[in-house]
C-alpha positions as CSV (number, residue, x, y, z in Angstrom):
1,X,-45.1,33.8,58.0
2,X,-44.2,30.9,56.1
3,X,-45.3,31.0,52.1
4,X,-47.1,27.9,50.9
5,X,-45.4,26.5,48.4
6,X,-47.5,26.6,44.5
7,X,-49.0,23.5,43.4
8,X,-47.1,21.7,41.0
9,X,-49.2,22.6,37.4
10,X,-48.4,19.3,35.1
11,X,-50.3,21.5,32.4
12,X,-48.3,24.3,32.6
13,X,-45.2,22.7,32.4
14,X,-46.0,20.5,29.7
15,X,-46.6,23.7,27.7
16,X,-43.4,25.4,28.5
17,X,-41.6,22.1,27.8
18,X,-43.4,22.0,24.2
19,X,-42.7,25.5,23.8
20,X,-38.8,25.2,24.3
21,X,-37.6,21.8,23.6
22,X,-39.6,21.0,20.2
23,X,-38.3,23.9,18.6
24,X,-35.1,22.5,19.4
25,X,-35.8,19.2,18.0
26,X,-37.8,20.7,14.6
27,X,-33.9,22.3,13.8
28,X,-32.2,18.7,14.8
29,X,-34.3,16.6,12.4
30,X,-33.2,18.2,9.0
31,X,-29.4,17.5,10.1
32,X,-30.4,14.0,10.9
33,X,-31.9,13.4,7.9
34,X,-28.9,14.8,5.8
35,X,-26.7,12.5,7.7
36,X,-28.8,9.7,7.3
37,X,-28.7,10.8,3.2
38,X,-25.3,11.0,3.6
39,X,-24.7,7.5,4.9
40,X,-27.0,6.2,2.5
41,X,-24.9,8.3,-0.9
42,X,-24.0,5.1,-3.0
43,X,-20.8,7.0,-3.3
44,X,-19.7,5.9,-0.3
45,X,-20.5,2.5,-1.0
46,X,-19.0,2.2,-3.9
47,X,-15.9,3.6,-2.5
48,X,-13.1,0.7,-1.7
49,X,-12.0,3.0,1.4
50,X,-9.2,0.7,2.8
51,X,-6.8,-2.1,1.3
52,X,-9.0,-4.7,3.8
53,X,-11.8,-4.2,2.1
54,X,-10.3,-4.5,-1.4
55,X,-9.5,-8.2,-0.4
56,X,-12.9,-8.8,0.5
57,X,-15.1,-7.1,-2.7
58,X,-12.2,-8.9,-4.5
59,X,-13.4,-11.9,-3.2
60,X,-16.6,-11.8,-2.6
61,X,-16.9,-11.5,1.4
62,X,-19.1,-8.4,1.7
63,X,-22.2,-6.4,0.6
64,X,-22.5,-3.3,-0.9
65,X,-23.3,-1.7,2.7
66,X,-19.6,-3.2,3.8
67,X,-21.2,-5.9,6.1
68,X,-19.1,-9.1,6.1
69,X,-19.8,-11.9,4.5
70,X,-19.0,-15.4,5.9
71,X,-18.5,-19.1,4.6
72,X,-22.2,-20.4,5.8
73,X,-23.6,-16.6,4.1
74,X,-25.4,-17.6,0.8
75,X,-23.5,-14.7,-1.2
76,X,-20.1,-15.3,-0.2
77,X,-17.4,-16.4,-2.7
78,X,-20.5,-16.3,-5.6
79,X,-19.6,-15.3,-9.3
80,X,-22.2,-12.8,-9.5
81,X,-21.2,-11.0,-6.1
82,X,-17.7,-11.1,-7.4
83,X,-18.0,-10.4,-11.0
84,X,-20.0,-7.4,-10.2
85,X,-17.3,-5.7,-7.7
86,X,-14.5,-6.7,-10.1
87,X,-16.1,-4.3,-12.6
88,X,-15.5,-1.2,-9.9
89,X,-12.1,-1.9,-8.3
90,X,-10.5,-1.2,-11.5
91,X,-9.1,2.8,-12.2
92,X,-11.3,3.2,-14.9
93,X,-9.5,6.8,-15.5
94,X,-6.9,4.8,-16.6
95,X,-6.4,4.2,-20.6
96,X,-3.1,2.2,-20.6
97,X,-5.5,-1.0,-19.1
98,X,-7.1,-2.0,-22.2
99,X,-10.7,-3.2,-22.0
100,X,-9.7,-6.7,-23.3
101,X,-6.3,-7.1,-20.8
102,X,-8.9,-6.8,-17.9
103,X,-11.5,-8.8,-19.5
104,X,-8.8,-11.8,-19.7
105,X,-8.0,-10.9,-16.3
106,X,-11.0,-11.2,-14.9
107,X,-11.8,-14.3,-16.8
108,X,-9.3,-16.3,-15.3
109,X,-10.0,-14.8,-11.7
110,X,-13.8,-15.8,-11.9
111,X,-12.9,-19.5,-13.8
112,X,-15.6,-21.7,-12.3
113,X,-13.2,-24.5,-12.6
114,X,-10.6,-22.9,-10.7
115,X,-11.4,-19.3,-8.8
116,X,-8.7,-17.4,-7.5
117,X,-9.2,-15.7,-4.1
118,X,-6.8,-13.2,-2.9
119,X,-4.9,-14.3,0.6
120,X,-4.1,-11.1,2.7
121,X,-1.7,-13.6,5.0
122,X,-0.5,-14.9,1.8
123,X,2.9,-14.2,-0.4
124,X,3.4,-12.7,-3.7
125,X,2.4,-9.3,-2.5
126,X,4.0,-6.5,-0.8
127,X,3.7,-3.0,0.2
128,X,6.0,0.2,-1.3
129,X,6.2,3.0,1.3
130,X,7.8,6.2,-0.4
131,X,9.3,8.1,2.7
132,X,11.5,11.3,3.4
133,X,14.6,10.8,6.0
134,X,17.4,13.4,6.2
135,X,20.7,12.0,5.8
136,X,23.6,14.6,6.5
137,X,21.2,17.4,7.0
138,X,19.2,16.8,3.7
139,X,15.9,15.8,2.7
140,X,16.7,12.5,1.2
141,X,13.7,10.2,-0.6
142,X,13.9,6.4,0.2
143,X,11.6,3.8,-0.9
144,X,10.9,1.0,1.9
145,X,9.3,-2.9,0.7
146,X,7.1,-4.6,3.5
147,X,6.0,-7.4,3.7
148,X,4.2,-9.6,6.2
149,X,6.1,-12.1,8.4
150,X,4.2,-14.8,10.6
151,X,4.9,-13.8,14.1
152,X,4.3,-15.8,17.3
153,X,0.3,-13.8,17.9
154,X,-0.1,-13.5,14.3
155,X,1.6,-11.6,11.4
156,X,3.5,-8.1,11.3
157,X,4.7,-5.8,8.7
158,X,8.7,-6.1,8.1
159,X,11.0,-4.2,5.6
160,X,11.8,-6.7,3.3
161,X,14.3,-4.6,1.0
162,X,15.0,-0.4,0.7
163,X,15.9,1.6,-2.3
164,X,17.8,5.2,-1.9
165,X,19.5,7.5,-4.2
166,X,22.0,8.3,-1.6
167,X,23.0,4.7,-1.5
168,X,23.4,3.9,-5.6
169,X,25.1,6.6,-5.9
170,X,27.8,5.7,-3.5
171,X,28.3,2.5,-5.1
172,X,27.4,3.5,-8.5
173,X,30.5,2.9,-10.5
174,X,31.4,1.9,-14.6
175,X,32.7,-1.9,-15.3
176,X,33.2,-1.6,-18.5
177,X,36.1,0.7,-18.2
178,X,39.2,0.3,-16.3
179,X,39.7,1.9,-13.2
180,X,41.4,1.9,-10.0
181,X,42.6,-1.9,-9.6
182,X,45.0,-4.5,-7.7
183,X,47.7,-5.3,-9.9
184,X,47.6,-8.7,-10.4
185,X,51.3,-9.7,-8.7
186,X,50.0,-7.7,-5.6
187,X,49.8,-10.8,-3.6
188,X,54.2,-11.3,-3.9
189,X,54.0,-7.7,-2.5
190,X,51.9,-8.9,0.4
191,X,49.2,-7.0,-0.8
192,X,51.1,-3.4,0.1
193,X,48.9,-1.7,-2.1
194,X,45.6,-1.8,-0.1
195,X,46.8,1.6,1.6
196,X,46.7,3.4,-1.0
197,X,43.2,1.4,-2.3
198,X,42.0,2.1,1.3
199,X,42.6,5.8,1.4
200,X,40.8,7.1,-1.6
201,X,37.2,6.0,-0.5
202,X,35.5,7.7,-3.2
203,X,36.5,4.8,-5.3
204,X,36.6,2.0,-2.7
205,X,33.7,-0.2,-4.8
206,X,36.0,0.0,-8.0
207,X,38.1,-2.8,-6.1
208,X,34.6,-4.9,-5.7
209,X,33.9,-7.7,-7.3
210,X,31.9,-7.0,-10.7
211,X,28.6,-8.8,-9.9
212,X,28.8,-6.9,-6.3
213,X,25.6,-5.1,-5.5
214,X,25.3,-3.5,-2.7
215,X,22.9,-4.6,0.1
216,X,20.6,-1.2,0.7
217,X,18.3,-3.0,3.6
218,X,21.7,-3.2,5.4
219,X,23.3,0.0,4.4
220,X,19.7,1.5,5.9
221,X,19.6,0.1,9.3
222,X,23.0,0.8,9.9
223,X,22.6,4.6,9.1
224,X,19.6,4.7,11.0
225,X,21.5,2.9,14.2
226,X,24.2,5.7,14.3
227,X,21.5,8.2,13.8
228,X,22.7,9.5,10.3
229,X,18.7,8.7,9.1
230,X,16.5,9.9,10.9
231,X,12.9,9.3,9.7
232,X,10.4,12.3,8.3
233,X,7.6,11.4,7.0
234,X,5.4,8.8,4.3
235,X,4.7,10.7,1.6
236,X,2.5,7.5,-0.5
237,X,1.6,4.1,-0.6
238,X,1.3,1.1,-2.9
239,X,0.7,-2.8,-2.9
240,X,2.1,-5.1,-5.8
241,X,0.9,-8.3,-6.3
242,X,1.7,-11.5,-8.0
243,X,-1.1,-14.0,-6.3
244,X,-3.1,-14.3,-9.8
245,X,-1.1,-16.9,-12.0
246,X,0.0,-14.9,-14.8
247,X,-0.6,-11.0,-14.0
248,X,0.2,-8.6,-12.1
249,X,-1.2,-5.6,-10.8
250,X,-0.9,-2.1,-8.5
251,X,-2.8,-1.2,-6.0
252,X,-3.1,2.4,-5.2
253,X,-5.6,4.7,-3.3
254,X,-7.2,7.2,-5.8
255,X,-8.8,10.3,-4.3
256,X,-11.6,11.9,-6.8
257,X,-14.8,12.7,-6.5
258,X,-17.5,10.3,-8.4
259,X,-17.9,6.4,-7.7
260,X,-14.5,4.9,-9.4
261,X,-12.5,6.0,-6.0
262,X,-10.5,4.7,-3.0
263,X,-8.1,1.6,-3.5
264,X,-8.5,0.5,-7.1
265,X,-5.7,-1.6,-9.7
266,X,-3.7,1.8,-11.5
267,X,-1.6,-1.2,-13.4
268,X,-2.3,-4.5,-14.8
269,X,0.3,-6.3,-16.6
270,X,-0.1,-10.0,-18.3
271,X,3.4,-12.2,-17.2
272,X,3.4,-14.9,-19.8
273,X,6.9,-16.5,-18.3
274,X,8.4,-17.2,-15.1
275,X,11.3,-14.9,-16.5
276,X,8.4,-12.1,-17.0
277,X,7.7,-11.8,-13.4
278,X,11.8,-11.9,-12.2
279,X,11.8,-8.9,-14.7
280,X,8.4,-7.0,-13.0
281,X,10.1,-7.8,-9.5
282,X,13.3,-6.7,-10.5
283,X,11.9,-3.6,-12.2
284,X,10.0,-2.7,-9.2
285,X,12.9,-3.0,-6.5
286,X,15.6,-0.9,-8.5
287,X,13.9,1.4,-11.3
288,X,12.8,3.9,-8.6
């Protein structure tokens, strides 16, 4: 004999569903509202999480939320928008920038009569990546420059110059003092003495012209073309930049707990001459 089947009880299952899944969603709803808290923590607002968005609280191209702001957007570019991020993106953990240096700093930035804006595809700023290669099997620190380059779809990041130990020191040599040299008269001799000058290459940049430095952007690709570098890791990043008239500062990612986090200006230096910022530049490519 064939069972009938039970009629379908919309009560009953209503009840069993109530029973089993709202328990379910009473436990879901307190995690939901922490992550909602969470997302709503002004720490995390006031956190300048990437270098993108340093540009634009620098200028004045977002809210507080991160939501862009655009050219038709009543906010955008405004003093009071900009003057109040520019009081945050500074380390303020950081004593050696004086109160007054980033007052006149942010004077000129926010000068009604002439605002400066910070141009991401712009010059006068570039990136230091402090990496690890080996180099005959040891761990060897080299600093890499980038910058960007306008390419054919858009921009892309380039190594613009490279600073190693392993390099100076291979070139590293005393002009003050006499060393190892080609006499004078050598050329009578048809220059006979270059074996010997040749064959002791532990002084081979002694025979260099004085104001020779060497080239370590080329000295770098070519090790890494016959393998000699081979690449480890980044170990930290840093932006310099020169696009305010006058100053210069460093960028660089701060990770604390509190509000005064994330990509903030560690270093803020007044240039008062052209021959001030040659120095900085110079300074920052070869006192590594």
């Amino acid at each position: 004999m064939v069972k009938k089947a039970k009629p379908f009880n919309f009560t009953s299952h209503m009840k069993f569903l109530f029973l089993t899944v709202c328990p379910f969603l009473l436990l879901i709803q307190p995690l939901r509202a922490q992550l909602v808290s969470d997302m709503d923590d002004p720490k995390l607002y006031a956190q300048t999480k990437q270098v993108n968005q340093f540009f634009r609280r620098f200028n004045g191209e977002e809210n507080e939320k991160g939501d862009r702001y655009y050219e038709n957007d009543k906010p955008y570019h405004t003093l009071k928008l900009r003057k109040k991020y520019l009081e945050i993106l500074f380390d303020a953990a950081n004593k050696g920038m004086s109160a007054e240096l980033k007052s006149q700093f942010t004077k000129q930035v926010l000068d009604k009569s002439a605002p400066v804006f910070l141009d991401f595809h712009g010059t006068d700023w570039f990136c230091e990546t402090s990496t690890t290669f080996t180099f005959q099997e040891k761990e060897q620190a080299i600093t890499l420059f980038m910058e960007l380059e306008k390419a054919q779809l858009g921009y892309k990041w380039v190594i613009s110059n490279v600073y190693a130990d392993a390099f100076i020191k291979s070139f590293k040599r005393d002009t003050t003092k006499v060393g190892k040299f080609l006499h004078p008269l050598s050329h009578e001799l048809d220059f006979m003495n270059f074996h010997k000058a040749f064959n002791t290459t532990d002084s081979i940049s002694q025979y260099a012209i004085k104001r020779f430095v060497p080239d370590q952007l080329t000295l770098f690709l070519y090790e890494v073309q016959k393998g000699n570098l081979k690449y480890k890791t980044v170990n930290e990043i840093k932006f310099h930049f020169f696009q305010v008239k006058g100053w210069y500062f460093e960028l660089t990612n701060i990770n604390r707990s509190g509000y005064n986090t994330g990509w903030l200006i560690s270093n803020l230096v007044e240039l008062k001459t052209p021959k001030d910022t040659e120095v900085m530049k110079r300074f920052l490519y070869e006192s590594r």
